[in-house]
C-alpha positions in Angstrom: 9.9 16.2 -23.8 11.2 14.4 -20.6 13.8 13.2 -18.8 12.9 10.2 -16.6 13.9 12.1 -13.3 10.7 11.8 -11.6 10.7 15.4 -10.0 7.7 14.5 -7.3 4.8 12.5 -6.4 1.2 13.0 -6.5 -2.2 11.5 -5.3 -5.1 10.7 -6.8 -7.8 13.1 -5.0 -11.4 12.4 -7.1 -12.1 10.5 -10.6 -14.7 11.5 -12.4 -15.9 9.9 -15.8 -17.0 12.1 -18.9 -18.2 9.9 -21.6 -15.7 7.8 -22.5 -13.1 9.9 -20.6 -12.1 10.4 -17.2 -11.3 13.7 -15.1 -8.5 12.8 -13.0 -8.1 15.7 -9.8 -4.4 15.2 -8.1 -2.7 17.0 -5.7 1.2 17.7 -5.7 3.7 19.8 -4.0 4.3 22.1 -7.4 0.4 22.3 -7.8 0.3 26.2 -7.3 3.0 26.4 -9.9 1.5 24.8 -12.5 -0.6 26.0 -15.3 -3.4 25.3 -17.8 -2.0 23.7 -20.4 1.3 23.0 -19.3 2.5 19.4 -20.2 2.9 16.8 -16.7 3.8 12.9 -17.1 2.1 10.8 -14.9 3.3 7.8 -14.5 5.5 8.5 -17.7 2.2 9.8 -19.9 2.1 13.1 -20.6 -1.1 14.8 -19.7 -2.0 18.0 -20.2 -3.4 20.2 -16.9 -7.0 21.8 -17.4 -7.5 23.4 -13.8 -6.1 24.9 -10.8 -7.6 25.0 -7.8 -5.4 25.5 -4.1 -3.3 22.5 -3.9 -5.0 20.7 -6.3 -4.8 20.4 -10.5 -7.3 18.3 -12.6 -6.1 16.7 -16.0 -7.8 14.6 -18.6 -7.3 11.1 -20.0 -9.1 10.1 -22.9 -9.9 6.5 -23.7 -7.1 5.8 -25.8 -4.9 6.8 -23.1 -6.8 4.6 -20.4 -6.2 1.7 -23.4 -2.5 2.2 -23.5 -1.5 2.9 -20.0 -2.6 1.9 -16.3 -4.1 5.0 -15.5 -7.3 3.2 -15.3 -6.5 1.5 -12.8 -5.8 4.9 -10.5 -7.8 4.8 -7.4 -8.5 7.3 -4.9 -5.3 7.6 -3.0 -2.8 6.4 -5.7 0.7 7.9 -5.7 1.6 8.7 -9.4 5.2 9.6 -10.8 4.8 13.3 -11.8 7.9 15.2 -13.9 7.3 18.2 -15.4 8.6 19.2 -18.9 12.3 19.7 -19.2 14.3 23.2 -19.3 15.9 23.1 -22.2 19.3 24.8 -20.9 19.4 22.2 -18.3 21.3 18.8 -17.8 19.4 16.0 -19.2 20.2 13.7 -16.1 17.9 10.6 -17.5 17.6 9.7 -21.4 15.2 10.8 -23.8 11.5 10.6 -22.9 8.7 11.3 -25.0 5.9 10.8 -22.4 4.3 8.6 -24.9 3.4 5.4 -23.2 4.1 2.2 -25.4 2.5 -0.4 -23.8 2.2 -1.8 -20.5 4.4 -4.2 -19.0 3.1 -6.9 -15.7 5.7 -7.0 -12.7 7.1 -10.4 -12.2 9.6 -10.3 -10.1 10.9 -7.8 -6.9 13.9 -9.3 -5.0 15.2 -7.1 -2.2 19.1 -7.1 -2.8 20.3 -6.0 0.5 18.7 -2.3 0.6 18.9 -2.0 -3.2 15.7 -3.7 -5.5 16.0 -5.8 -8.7 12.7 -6.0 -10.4 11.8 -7.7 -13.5 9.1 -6.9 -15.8 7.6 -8.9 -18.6 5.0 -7.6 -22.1 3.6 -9.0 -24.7 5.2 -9.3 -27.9 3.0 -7.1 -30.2 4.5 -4.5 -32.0 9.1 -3.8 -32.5 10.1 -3.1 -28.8 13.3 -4.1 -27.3 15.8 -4.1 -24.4 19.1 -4.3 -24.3 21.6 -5.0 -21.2 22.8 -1.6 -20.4 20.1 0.0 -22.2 17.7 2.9 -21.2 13.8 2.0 -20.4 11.0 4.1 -18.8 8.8 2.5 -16.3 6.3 4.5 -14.4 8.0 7.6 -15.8 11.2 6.7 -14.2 14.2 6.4 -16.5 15.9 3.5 -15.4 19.3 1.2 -16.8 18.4 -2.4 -18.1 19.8 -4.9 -16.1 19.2 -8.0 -17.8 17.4 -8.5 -20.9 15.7 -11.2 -22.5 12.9 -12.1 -24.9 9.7 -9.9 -23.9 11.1 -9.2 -20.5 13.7 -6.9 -19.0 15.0 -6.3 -15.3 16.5 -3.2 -13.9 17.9 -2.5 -10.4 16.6 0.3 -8.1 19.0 2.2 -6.0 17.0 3.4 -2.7 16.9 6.9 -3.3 14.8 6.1 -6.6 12.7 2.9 -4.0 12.3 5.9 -1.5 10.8 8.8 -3.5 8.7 7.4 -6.2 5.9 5.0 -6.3 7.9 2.1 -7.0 7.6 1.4 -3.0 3.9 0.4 -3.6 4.0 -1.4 -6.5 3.7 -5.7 -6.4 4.0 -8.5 -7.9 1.4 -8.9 -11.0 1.0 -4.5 -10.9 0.9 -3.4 -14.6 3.4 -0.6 -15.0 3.9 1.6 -18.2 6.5 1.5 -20.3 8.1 3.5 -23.0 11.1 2.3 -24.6 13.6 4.1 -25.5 13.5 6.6 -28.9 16.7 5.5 -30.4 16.0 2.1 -30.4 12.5 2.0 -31.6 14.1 3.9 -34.5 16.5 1.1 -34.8 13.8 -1.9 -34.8 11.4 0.0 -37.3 14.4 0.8 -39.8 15.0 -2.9 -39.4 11.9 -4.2 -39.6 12.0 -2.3 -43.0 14.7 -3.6 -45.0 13.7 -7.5 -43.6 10.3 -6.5 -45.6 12.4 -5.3 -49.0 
């Protein structure tokens, strides 16, 4: 379980494909207190760490994973979202996260508002996912407040702490970015979905 408050941010050091998996090797400033097995979202998808080494920490995606998110699209020298499990006596400062990517969504829009960012995100339709104005969405791993909401597409605004210290800063126009909406309403939409059937 997760929180959305992206705690650091990591770079991709080596990929390496096994079978239809791929190693990824990252390095972090918590790498030496990390451990095998210990749960890490990347990029809002929870991976699981199988090595320490120094300063770096390898972790696994298999190919569903690489289906779902955009972690195949990591390059040597990508900076990734990282936030470690949440402590359960501590304040949960975001909303729920599950670290189960969704889907992916395609950046459409970044407008610089005077310091401050508005960026608007667009997905395809498959499947009972929803904004609302006000709402909570995860992008990247980054728990973030809808802005505006319409069909298939949602905008949130960026305050510059958030622009400064993740990877949002890199990303562009087009980028796909994952997404996993939030628990309650997905809950919501499937109960829904279910009485419209009966």
């Amino acid at each position: 379980m997760f929180t959305g408050i992206i705690e650091a941010v990591g770079v991709v050091e080596k990929i390496e494909r096994n079978g239809s998996n791929i190693d990824f090797t990252l390095s972090c400033p918590f790498t030496q207190e990390l451990k095998i097995d210990q749960s890490l979202a990347h990029n809002g998808c929870c991976l699981t760490v199988v090595k320490t080494e120094g300063e770096k920490y390898v972790v696994t995606a298999i190919n569903e994973t690489l289906e779902k998110t955009n972690l195949g699209n990591w390059e040597v020298g990508s900076v990734v979202n990282l936030e470690r499990c949440t402590v359960m006596n501590g304040r949960l400062d975001g909303h729920i996260v599950q670290g189960h990517v969704d889907k992916t969504g395609e950046i459409t829009g970044i407008e610089n508002k005077d310091g401050s960012y508005f960026v608007t995100v667009k997905y395809n339709s498959e499947g009972n996912f929803v904004t609302v104005p006000q709402g909570s969405i995860t992008l990247n791993g980054i728990s973030l407040t809808v802005a505006k909401s319409d069909d298939f597409e949602f905008s949130v605004a960026i305050i510059p702490y958030t622009w400064e210290f993740t990877n949002m800063n890199s990303l562009k126009t087009g980028d796909r970015v994952n997404l996993e909406f939030d628990i309650i309403g997905k809950y919501i939409a499937k109960l829904l979905q279910r009485n419209a059937i009966k």
